[in-house]
ZADOPA-445718 format. One line per 10 residues: number of its first residue (from 1); their letters; for each residue x negated, y negated, z of N, C-alpha, C. Coordinates in pm, 1 decimal. Atoms other than C-alpha are relative to their C-alpha. Example, Ala and Ser with C-alpha at 12.3 -4.5 7.8 and 13.67 -1.06 7.14 Angstrom:
2
1 = AS = -89.0/119.0/0.0/-1230.0/450.0/780.0/-90.0/-120.0/0.0  82.0/119.0/-6.0/-1367.0/106.0/714.0/77.0/-109.0/73.0;
***
This chain:
270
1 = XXXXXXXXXX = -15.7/-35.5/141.6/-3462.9/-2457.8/42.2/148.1/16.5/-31.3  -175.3/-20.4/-41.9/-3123.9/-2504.5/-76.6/45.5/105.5/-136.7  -54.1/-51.9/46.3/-2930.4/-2242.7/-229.6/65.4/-18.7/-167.8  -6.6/-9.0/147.3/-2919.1/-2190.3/-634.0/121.8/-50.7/-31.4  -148.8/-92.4/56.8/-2530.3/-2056.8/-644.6/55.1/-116.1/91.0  -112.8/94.0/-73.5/-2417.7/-2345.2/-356.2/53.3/102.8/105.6  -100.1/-75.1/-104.9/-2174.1/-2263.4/-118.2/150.8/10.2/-56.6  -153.9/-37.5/3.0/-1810.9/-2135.4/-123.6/58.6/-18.6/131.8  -106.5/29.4/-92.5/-1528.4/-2244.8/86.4/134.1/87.6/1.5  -83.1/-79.0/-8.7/-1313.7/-1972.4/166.0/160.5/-20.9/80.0;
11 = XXXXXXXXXX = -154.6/11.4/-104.9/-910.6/-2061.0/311.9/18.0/127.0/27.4  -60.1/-128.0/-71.4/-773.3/-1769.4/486.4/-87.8/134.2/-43.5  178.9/-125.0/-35.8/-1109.2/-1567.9/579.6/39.7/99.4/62.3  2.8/-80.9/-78.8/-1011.8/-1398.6/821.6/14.5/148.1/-15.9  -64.3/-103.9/14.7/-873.8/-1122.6/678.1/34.8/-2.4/-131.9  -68.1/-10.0/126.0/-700.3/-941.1/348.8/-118.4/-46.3/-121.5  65.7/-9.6/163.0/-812.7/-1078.7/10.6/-95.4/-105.3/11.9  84.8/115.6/-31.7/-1014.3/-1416.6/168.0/-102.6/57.7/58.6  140.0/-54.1/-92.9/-1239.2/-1202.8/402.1/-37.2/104.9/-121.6  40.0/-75.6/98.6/-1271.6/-967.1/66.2/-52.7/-83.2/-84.0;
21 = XXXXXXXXXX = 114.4/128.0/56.7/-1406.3/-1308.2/-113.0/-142.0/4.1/54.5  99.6/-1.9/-50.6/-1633.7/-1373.7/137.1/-88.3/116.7/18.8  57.8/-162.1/61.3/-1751.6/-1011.9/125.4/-86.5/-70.6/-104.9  9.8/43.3/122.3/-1812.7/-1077.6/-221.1/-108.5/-93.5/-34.4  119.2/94.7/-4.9/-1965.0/-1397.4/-244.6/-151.2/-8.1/40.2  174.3/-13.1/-58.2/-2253.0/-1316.5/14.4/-37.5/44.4/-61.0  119.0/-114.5/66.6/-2377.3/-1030.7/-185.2/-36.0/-84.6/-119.7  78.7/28.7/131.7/-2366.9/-1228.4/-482.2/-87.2/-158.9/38.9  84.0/119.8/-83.8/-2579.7/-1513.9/-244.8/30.4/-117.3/32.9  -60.8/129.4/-43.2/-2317.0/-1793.8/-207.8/-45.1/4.0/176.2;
31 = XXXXXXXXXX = -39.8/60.2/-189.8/-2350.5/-1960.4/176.2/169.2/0.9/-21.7  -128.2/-14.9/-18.4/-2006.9/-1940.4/328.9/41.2/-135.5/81.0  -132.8/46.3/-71.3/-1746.0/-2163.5/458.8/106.8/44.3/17.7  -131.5/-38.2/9.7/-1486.6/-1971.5/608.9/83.6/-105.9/108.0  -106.9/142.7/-47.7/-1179.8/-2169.6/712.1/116.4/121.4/24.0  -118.9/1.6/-30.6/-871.7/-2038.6/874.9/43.6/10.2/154.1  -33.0/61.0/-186.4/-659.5/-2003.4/1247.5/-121.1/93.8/85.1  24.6/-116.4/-86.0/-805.7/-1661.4/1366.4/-177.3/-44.4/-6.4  177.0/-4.6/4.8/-1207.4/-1785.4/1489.5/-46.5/103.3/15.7  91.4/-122.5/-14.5/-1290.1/-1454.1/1633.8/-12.8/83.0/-87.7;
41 = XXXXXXXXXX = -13.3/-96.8/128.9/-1196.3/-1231.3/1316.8/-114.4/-79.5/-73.2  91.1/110.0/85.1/-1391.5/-1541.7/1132.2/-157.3/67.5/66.0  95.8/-68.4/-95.4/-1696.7/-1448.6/1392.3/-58.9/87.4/-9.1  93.5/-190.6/10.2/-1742.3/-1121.7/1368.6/0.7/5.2/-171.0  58.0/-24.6/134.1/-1720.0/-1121.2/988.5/-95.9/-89.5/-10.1  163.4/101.3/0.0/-1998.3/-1392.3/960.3/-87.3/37.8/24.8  94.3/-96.9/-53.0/-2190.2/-1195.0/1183.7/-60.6/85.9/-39.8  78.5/-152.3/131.1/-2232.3/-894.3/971.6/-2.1/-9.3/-98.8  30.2/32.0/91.4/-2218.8/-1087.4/687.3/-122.9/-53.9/-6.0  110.4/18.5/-4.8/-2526.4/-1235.6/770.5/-144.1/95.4/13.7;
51 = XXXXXXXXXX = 94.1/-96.5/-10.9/-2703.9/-939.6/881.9/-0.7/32.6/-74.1  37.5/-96.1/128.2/-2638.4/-768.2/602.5/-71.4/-76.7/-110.0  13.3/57.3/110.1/-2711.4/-1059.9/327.2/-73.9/-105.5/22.5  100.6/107.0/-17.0/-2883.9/-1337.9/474.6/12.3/-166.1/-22.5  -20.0/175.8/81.4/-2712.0/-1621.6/351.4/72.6/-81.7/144.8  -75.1/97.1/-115.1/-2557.4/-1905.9/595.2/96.9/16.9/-39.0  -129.7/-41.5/7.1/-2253.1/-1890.9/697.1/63.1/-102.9/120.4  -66.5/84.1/-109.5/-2060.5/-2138.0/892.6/191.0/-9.8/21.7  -182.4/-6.4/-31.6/-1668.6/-2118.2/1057.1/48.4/-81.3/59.5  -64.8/113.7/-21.5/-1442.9/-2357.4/1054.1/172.2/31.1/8.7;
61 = XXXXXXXXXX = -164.1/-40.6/-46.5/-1131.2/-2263.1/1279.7/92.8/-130.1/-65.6  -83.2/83.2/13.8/-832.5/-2439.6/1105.6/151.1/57.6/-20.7  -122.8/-53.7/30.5/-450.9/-2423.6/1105.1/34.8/-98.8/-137.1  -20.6/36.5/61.5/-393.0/-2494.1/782.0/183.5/-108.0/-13.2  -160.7/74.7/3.1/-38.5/-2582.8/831.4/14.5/-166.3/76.2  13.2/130.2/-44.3/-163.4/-2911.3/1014.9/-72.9/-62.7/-31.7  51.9/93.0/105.1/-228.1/-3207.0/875.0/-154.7/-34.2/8.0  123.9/34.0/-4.1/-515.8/-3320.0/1073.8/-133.7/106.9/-17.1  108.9/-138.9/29.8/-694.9/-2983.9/1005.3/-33.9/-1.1/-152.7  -32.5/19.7/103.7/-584.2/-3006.1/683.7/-129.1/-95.8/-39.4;
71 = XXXXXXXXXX = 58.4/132.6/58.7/-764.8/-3376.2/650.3/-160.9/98.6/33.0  125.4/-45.8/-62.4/-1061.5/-3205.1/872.3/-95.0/93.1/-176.3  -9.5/-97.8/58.1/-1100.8/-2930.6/564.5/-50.1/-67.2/-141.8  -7.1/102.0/95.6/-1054.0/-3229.2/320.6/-163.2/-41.9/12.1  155.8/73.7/-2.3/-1393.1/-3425.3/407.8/-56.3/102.6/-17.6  111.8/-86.4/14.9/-1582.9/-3120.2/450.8/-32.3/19.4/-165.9  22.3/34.9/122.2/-1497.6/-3113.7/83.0/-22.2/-59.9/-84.4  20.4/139.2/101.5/-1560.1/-3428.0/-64.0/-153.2/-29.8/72.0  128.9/35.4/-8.1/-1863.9/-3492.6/143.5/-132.7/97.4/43.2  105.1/-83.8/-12.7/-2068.8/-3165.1/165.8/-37.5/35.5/-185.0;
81 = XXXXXXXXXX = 34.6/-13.8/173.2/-2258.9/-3155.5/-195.4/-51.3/115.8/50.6  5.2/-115.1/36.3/-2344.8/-2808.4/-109.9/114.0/125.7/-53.0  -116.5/-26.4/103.4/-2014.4/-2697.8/-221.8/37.8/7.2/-127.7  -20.0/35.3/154.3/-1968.1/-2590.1/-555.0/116.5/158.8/-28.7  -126.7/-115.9/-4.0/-1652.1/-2281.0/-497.0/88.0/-57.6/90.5  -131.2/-4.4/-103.6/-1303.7/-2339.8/-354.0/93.2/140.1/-44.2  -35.1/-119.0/55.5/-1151.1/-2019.0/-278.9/164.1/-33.3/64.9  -143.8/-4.5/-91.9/-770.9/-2127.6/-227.8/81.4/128.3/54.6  -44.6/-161.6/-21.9/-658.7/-1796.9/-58.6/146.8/-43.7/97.4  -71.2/-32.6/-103.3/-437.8/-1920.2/256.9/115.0/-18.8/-65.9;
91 = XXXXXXXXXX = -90.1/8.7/25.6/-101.4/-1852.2/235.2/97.3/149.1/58.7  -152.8/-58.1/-70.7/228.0/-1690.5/375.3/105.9/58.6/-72.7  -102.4/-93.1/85.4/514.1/-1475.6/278.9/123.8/-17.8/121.5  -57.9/2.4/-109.7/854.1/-1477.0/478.7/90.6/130.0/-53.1  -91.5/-105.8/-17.6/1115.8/-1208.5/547.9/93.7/12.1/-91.1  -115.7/-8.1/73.4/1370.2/-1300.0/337.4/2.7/-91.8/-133.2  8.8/146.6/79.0/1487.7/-1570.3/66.8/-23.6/-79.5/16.5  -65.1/97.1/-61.1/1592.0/-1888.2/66.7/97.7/16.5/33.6  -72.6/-30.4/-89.1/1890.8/-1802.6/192.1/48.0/11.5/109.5  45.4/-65.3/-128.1/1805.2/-1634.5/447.8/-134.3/-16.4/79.2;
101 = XXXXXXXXXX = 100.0/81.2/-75.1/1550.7/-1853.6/582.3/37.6/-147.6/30.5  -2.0/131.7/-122.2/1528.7/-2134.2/859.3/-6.4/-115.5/-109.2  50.6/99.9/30.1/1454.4/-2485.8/756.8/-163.5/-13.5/9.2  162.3/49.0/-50.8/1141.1/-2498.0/952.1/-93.7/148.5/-56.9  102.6/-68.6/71.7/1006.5/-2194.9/785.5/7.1/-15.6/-132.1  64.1/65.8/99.1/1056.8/-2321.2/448.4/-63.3/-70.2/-7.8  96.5/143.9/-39.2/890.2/-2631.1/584.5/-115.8/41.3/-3.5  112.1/21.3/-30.7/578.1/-2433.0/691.4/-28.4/97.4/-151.3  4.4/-56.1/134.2/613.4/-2200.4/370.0/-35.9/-112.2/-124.5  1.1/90.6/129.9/608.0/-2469.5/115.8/-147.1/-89.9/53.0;
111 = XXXXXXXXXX = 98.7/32.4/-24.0/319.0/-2634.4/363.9/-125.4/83.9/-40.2  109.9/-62.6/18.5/94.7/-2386.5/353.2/10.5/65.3/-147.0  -6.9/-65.4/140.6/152.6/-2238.8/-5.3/-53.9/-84.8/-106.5  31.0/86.9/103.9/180.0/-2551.2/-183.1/-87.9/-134.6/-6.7  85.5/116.7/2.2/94.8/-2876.7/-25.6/-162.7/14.5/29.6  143.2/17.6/-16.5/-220.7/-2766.1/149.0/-101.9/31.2/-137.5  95.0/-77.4/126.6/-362.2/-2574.9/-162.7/-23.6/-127.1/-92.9  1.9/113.3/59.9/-285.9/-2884.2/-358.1/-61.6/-116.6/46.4  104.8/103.8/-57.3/-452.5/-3119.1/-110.4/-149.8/34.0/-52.2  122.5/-68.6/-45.0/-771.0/-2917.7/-80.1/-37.5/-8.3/-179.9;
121 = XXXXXXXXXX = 110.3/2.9/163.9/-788.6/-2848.7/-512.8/14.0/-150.5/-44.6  -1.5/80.2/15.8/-753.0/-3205.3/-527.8/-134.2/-68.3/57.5  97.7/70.8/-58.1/-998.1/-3337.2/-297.6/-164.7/94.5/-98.8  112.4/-56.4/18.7/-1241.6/-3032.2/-396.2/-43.5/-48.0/-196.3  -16.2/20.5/136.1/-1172.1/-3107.9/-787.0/-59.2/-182.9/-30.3  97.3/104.0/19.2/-1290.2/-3487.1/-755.4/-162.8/-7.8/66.5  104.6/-47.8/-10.3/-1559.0/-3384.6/-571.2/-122.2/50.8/-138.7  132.7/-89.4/133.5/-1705.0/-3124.6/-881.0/-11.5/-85.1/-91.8  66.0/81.0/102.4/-1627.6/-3390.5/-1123.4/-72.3/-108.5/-1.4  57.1/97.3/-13.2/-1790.6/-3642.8/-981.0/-135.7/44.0/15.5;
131 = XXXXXXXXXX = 125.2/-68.5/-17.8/-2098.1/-3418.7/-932.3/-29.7/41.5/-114.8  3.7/-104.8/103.5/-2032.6/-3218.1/-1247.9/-52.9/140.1/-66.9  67.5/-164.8/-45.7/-2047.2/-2865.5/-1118.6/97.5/34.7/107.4  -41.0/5.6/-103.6/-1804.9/-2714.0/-953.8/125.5/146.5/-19.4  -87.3/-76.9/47.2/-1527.4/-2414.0/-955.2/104.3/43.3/98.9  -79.6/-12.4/-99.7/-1175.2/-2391.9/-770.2/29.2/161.4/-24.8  -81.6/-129.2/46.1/-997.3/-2028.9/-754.4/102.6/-29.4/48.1  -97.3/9.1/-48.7/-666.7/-2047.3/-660.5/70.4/128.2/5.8  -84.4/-85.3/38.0/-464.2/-1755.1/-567.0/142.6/-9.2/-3.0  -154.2/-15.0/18.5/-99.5/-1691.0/-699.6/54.4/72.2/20.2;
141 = XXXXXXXXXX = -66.5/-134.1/-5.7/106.5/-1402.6/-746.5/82.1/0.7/-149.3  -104.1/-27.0/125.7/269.2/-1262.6/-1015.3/129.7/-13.2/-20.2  -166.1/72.0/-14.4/603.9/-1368.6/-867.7/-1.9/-144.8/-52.2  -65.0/85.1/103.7/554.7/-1651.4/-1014.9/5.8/-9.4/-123.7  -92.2/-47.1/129.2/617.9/-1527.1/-1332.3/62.2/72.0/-20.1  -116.1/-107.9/-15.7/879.8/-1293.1/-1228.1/60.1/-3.1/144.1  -23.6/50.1/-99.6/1041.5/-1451.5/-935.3/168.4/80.2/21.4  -107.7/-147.7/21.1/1363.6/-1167.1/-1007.6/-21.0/75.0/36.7  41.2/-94.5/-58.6/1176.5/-920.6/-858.3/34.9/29.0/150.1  -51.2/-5.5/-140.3/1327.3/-793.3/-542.2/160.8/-33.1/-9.3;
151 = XXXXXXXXXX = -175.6/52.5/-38.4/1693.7/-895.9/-629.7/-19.9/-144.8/14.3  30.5/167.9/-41.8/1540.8/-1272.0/-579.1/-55.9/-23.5/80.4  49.9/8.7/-111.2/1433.1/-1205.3/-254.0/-84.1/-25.5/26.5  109.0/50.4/-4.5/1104.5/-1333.9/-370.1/42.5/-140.2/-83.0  51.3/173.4/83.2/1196.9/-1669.2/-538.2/-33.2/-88.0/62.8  65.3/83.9/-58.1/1106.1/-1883.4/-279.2/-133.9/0.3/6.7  128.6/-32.5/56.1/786.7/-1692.4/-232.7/-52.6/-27.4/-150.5  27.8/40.7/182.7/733.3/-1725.6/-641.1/18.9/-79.9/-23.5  24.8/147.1/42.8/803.1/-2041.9/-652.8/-88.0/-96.5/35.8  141.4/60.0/-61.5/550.3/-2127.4/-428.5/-99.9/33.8/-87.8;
161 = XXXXXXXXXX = 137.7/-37.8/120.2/302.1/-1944.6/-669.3/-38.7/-33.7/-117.3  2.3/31.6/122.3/447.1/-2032.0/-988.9/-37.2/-203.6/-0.8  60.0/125.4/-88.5/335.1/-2416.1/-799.8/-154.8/29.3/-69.9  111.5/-41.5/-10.2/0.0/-2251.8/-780.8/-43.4/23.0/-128.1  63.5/-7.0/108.2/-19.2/-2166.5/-1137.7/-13.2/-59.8/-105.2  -57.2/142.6/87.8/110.5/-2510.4/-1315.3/-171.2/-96.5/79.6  129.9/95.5/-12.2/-164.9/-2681.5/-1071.7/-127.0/56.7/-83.2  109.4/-65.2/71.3/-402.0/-2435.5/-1235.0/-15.7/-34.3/-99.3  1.5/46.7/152.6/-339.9/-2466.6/-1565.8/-32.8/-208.1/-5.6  -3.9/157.1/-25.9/-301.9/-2851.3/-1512.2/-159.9/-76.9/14.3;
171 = XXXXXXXXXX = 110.7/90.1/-24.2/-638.5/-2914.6/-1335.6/-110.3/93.2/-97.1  126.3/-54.8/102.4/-842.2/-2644.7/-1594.3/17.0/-107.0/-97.3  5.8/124.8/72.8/-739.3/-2904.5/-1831.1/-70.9/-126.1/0.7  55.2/90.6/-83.0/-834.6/-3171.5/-1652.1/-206.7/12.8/-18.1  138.2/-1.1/-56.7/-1185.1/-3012.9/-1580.0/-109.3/73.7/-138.0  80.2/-56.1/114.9/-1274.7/-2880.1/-1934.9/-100.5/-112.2/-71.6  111.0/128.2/64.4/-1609.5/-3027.8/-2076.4/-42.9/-91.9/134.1  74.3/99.1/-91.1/-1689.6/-3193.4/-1730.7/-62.1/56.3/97.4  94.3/-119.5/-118.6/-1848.1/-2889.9/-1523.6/101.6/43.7/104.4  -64.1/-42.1/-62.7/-1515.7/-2807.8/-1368.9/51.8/112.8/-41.9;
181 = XXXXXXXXXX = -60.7/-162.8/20.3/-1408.3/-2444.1/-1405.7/144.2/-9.0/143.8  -99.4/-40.5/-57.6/-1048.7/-2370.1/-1260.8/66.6/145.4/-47.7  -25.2/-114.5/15.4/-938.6/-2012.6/-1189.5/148.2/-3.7/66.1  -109.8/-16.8/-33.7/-561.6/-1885.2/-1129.7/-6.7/118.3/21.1  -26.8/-106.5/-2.8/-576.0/-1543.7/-994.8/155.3/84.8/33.5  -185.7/-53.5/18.3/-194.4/-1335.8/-1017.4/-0.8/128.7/63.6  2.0/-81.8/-60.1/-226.9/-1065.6/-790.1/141.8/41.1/36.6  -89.5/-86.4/-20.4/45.7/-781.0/-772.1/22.6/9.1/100.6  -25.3/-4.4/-205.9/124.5/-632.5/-450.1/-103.1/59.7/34.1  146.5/-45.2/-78.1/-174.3/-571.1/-258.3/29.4/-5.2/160.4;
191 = XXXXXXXXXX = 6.9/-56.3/-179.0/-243.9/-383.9/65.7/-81.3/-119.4/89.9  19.3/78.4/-74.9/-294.0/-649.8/278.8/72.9/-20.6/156.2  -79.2/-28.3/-144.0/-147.4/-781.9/662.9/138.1/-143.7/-54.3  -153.5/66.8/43.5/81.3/-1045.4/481.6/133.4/59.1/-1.8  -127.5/-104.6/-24.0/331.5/-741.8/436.2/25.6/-36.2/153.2  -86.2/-18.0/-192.4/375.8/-699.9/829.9/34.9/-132.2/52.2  -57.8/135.1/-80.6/352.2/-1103.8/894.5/93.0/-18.1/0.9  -118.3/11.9/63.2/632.5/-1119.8/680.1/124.1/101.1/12.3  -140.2/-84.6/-44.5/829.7/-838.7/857.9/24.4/87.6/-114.4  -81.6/-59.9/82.6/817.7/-613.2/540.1/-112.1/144.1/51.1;
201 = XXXXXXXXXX = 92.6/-100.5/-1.2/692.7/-273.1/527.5/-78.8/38.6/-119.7  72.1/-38.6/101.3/413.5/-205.3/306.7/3.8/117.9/-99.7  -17.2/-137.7/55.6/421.4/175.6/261.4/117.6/3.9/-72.0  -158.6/5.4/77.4/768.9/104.8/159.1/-2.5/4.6/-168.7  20.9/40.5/143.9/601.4/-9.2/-183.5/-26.4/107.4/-39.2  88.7/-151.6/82.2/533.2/334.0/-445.4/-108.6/-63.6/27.7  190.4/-18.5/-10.9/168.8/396.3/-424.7/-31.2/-33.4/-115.2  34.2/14.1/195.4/148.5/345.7/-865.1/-16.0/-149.2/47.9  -15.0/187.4/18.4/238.9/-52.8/-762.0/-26.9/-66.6/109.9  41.0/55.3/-131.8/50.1/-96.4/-447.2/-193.4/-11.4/-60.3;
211 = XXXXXXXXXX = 178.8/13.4/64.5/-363.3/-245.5/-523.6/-37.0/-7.8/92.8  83.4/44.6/-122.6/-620.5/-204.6/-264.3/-64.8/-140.9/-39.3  74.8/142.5/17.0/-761.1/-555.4/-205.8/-144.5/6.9/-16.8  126.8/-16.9/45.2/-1130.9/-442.9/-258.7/-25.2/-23.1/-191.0  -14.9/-10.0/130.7/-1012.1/-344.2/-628.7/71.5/-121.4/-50.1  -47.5/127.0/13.5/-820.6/-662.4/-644.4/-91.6/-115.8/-45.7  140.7/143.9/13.9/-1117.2/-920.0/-571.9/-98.5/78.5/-85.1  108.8/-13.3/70.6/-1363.0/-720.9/-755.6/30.0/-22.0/-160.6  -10.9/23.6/109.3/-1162.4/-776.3/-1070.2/-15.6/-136.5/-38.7  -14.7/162.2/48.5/-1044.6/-1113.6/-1008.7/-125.6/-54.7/-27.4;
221 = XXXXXXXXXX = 120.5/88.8/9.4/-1417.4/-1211.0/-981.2/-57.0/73.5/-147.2  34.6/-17.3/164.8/-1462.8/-994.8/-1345.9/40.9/-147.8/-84.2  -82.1/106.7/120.9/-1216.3/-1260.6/-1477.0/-93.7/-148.6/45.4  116.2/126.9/9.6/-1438.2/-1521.8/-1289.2/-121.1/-39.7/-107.7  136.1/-57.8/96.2/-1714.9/-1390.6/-1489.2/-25.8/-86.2/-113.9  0.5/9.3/142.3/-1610.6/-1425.0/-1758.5/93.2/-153.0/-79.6  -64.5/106.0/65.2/-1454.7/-1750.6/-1738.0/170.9/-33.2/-61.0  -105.5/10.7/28.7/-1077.4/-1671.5/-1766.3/69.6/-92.7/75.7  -101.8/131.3/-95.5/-792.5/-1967.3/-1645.4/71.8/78.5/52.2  -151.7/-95.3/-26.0/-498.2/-1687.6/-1580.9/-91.6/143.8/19.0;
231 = XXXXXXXXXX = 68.0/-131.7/-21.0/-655.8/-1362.6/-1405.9/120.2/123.6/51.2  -99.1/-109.0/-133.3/-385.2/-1101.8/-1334.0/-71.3/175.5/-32.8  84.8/-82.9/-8.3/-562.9/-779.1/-1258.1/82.5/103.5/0.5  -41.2/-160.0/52.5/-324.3/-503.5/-1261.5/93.0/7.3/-177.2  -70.0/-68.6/138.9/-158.5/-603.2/-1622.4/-83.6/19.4/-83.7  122.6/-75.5/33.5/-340.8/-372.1/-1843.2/68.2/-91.6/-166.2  -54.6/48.1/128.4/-162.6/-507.3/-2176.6/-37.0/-158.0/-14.0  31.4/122.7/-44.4/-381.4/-837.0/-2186.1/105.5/-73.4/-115.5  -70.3/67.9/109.3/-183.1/-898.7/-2530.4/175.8/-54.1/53.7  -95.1/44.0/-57.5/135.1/-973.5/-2316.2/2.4/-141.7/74.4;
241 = XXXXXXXXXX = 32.2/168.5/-23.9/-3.9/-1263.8/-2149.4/-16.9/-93.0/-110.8  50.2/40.0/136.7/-172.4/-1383.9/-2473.1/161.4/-81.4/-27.2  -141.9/43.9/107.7/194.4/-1373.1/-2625.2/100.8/-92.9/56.9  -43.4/130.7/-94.7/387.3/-1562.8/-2328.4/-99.3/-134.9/-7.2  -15.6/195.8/30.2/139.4/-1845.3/-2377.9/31.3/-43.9/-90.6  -11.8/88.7/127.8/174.3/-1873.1/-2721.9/133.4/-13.9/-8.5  -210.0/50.2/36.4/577.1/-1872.3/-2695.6/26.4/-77.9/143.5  -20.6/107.8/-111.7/544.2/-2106.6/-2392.9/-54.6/-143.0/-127.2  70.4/119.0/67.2/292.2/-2361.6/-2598.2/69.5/-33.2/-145.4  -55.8/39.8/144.8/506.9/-2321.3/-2942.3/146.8/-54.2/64.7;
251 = XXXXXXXXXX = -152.8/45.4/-75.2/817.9/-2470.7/-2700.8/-32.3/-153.0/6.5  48.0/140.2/-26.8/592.8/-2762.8/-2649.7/90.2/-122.5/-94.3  -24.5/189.7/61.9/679.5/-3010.7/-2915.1/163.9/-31.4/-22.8  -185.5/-17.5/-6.7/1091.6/-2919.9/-2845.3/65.8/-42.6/117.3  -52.1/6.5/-119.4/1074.8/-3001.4/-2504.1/11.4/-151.2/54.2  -14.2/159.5/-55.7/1107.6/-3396.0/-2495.6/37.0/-33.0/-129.5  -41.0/51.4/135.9/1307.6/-3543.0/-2781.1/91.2/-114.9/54.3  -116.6/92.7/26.6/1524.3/-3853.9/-2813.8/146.9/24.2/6.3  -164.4/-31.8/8.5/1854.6/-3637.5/-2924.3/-25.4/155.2/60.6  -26.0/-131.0/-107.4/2006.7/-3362.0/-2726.6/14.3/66.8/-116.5;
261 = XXXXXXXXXX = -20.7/-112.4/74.5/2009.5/-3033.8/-2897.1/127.9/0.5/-87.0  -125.3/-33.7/94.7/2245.8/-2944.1/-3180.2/96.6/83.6/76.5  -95.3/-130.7/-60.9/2379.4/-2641.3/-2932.4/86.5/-93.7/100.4  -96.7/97.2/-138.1/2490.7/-2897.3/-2666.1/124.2/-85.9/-38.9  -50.2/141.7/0.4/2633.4/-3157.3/-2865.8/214.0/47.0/-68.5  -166.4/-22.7/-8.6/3016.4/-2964.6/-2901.1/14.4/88.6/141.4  -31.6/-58.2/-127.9/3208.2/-2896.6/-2566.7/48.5/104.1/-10.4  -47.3/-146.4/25.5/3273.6/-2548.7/-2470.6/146.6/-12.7/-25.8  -127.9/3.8/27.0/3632.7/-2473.3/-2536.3/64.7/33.5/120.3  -89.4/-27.6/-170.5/3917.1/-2462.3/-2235.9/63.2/120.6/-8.8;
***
């Protein structure tokens, strides 16, 4: 008997705000696909996700940061029609800037942040429309719309996100009127183990601007609910978002013209 609600494909299960999806999902009777490196964390949550809820649940160790895992991750999505959730969760944080970061960890930073997420809502996104039924989540951060935060020390991080929230917007477009729902969730700073991967200290953050990740996912999935594109869960002033799109979208018909601006067209003075 196959499952009403489908299944969900969870990236970075193991733990934090992906193993708080999968939480989530079971109770509300999705089957699982969790996906990321750590199998035994994967394991034992499956385990007692099942006991407790009953639904299937299958784990699929992958390092996202490699390609052929990557591809592996890919098919499962294009050719399992019980799939109808992508929960883009995996993703990384590093110690410092750009600056003050390697080559090869921007390399795996920009892999895992941007390209894989973008593979995966790509493959999963022709998938739903070709079925016509189907719903990605993607998570972001609110650094990418405030990538100043920290002294800068997050713009690399935030630029990876503000990535995350252009594909969003981009493929809800895309998927309106054809049974594709696309979600962008903007999550603050949340108690999670990304802090320590990333060498920072958590507690370090006030307690007012720190979100438990329980209270996190239980909102973001309000804004699922209810069908929102842009979910950020701790700004309480929804009329602030509202007002950034409409003075983003009234920029629109200024931002590709024939002649350069009137402000440009005399040189500064020596």
């Amino acid at each position: 008997m196959s499952n009403s609600l489908g299944t969900a494909l969870v990236t970075g299960a193991s733990t934090g705000i992906g193993a708080t999806y999968a939480d989530r999902l079971a109770r509300r009777g999705y089957d699982l696909i969790l996906v990321a490196r750590n199998a035994g964390r994967m394991e034992a949550l499956a385990t007692r996700l099942r006991a407790e809820t009953g639904v299937s649940i299958d784990v699929l160790p992958a390092d996202l940061t490699a390609a052929e895992d990557v591809a592996r991750v890919e098919r499962r999505l294009a050719e399992d029609s019980s799939i109808t959730l992508l929960v883009n969760n995996a993703g990384m944080s590093l110690p410092g800037g750009v600056v003050e970061s390697s080559p090869e960890q921007i390399r795996q930073l920009i892999t895992l942040n941007v390209q894989t997420p973008a593979q995966l809502a790509s493959a999963a996104g022709r998938a739903f429309l070709a079925r016509g039924k189907g719903a990605i989540v993607n998570i972001a951060s609110v650094l990418g719309l405030a990538p100043e935060l920290g002294d800068g020390s997050y713009g690399l991080y935030g630029g990876t996100k503000a990535f995350l929230l252009a594909l969003s917007q981009g493929l809800a477009v895309q998927g309106r009127g054809k049974g594709l729902y696309v979600q962008a969730v903007l999550p603050g700073a949340t108690r999670t183990e990304i802090w320590e991967r990333s060498g920072k200290d958590v507690d370090s953050m006030p307690a007012e601007m720190l979100m438990e990740v329980d209270d996190l996912v239980d909102a973001a999935l309000i804004g699922f609910d209810r069908g929102e594109e842009v979910t950020i869960p701790p700004l309480a002033d929804e009329g602030q978002w509202e007002a950034l799109q409409q003075a983003r979208l009234a920029m629109a018909p200024g931002l590709s013209r024939r002649e350069v601006a009137a402000r440009y067209r005399e040189p500064v003075a020596a």
